[in-house]
C-alpha positions in Angstrom: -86.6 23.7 -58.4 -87.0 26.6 -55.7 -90.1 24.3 -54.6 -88.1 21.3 -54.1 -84.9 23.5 -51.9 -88.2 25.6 -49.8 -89.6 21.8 -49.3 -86.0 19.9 -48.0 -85.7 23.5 -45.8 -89.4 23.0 -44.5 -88.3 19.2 -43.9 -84.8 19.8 -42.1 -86.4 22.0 -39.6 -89.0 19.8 -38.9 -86.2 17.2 -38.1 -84.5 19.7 -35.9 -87.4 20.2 -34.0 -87.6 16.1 -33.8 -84.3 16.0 -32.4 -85.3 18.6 -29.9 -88.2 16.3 -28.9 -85.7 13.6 -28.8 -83.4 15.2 -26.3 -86.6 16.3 -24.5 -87.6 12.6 -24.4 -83.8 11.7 -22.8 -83.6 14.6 -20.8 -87.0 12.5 -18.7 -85.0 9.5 -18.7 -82.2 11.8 -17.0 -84.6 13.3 -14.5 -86.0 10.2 -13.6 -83.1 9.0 -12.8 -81.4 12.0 -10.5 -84.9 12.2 -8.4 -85.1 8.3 -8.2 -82.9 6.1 -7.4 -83.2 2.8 -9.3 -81.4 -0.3 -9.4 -78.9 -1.2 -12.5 -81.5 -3.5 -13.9 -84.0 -0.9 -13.8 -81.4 1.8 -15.7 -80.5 -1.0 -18.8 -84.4 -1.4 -19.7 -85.0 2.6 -19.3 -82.5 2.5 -21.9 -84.3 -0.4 -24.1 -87.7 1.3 -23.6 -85.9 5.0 -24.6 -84.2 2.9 -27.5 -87.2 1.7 -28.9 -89.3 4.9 -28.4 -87.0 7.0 -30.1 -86.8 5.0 -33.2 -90.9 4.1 -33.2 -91.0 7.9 -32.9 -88.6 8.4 -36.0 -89.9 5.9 -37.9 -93.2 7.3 -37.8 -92.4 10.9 -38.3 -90.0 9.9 -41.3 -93.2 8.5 -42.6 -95.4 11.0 -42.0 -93.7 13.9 -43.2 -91.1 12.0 -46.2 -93.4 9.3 -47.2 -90.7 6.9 -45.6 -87.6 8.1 -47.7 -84.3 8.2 -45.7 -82.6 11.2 -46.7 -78.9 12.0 -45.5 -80.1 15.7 -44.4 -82.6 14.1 -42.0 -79.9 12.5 -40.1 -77.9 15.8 -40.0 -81.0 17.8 -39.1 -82.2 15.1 -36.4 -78.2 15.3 -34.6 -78.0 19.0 -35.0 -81.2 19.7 -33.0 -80.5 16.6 -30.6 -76.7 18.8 -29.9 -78.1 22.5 -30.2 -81.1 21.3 -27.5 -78.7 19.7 -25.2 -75.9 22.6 -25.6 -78.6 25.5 -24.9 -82.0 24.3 -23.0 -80.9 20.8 -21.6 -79.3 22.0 -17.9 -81.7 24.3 -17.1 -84.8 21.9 -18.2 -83.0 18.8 -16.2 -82.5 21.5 -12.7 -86.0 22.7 -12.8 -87.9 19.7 -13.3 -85.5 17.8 -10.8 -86.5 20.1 -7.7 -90.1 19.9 -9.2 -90.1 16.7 -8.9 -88.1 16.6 -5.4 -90.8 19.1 -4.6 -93.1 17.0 -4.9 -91.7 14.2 -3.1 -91.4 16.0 0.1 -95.5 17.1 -0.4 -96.6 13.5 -0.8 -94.6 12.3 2.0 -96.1 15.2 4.4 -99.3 14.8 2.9 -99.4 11.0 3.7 -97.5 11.3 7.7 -100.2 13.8 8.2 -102.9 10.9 6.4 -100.9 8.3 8.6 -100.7 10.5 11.5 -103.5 9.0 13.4 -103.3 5.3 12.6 -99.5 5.8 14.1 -101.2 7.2 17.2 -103.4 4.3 17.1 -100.8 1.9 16.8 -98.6 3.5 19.3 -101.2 3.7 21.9 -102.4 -0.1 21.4 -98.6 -1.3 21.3 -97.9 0.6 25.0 -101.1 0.0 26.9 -102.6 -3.5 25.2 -99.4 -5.7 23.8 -97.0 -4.2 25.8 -98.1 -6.3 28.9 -98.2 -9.1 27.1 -94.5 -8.7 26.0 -93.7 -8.0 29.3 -95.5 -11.4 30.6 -94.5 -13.4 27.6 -90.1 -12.2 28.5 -90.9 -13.2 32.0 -92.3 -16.9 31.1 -89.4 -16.9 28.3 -86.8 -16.0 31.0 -88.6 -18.4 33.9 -88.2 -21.4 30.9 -84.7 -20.4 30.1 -83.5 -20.8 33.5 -85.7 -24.1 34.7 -83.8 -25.4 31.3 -80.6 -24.1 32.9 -81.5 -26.4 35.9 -82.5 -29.6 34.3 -79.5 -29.1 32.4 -76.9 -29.2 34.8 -78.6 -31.5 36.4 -78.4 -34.2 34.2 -75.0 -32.8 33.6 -73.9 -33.6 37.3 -75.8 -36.9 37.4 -74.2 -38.1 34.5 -70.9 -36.7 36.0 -71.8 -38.9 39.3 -72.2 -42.0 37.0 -68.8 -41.7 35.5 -67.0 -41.3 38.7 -68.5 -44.3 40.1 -67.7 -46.5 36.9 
């Protein structure tokens, strides 16, 4: 008998803990979404793949630890950790991996303008002193076209304007 009450008390903290993990596991999901912005689309299958996660995750600890039996204490134990995680650890875990994680953003983006630095320079100096000419050159022609159109336009206009005043 003590056996059996010493085994459900090994097992409901062992589902505490698992409902740590799972507010661990949505806590990422949170994170991700506060230091990326994603569309609406993007935020309903985060949700599908946390869904189905979390349950292939219970499932197999059910299994590996109660041989597959539901018990009404697992639920309680699972909830309880999920609330006592998200009451005590959750807002600090969330604020400290969010400015990691913006932390990180900002190195990356240094790292590759100072990686992209040159090819800019590159570009920029090919763009000013190669095509730059050529835009030049090809605004004049465009311009020159535009008003020889002009011309043959009114032209036409004012000849066809001389053919109705002598009908």
């Amino acid at each position: 008998m003590d056996a059996t009450i010493i085994n459900q008390a090994y097992l409901f903290g062992i589902y505490s803990v698992c409902g740590i993990i799972i507010g661990i596991f949505f806590d990422l999901f949170r994170i991700l979404r506060r230091s990326f912005k994603t569309p609406d689309i993007i935020t309903y299958i985060e949700d599908i793949i946390f869904g189905i996660l979390t349950g292939v995750f219970l499932i197999f600890i059910i299994f590996v630890f109660n041989n597959g039996e539901l018990r009404f204490y697992i639920f309680i134990a699972l909830i309880l950790g999920f609330f006592i995680y998200l009451l005590t650890i959750s807002k600090y875990f969330i604020k400290i991996n969010v400015r990691i994680i913006i932390t990180l953003k900002k190195i990356i983006i240094k790292i590759f303008s100072l990686i992209f630095y040159p090819i800019n320079l590159i570009k920029k100096v090919i763009f000013k002193f190669i095509l730059k000419p050529f835009k030049i050159l090809t605004i004049n022609v465009n311009d020159i076209l535009k008003t020889k159109l002009l011309k043959i336009k009114k032209n036409k206009k004012i000849h066809k304007d001389k053919e109705d005043f002598s009908e």
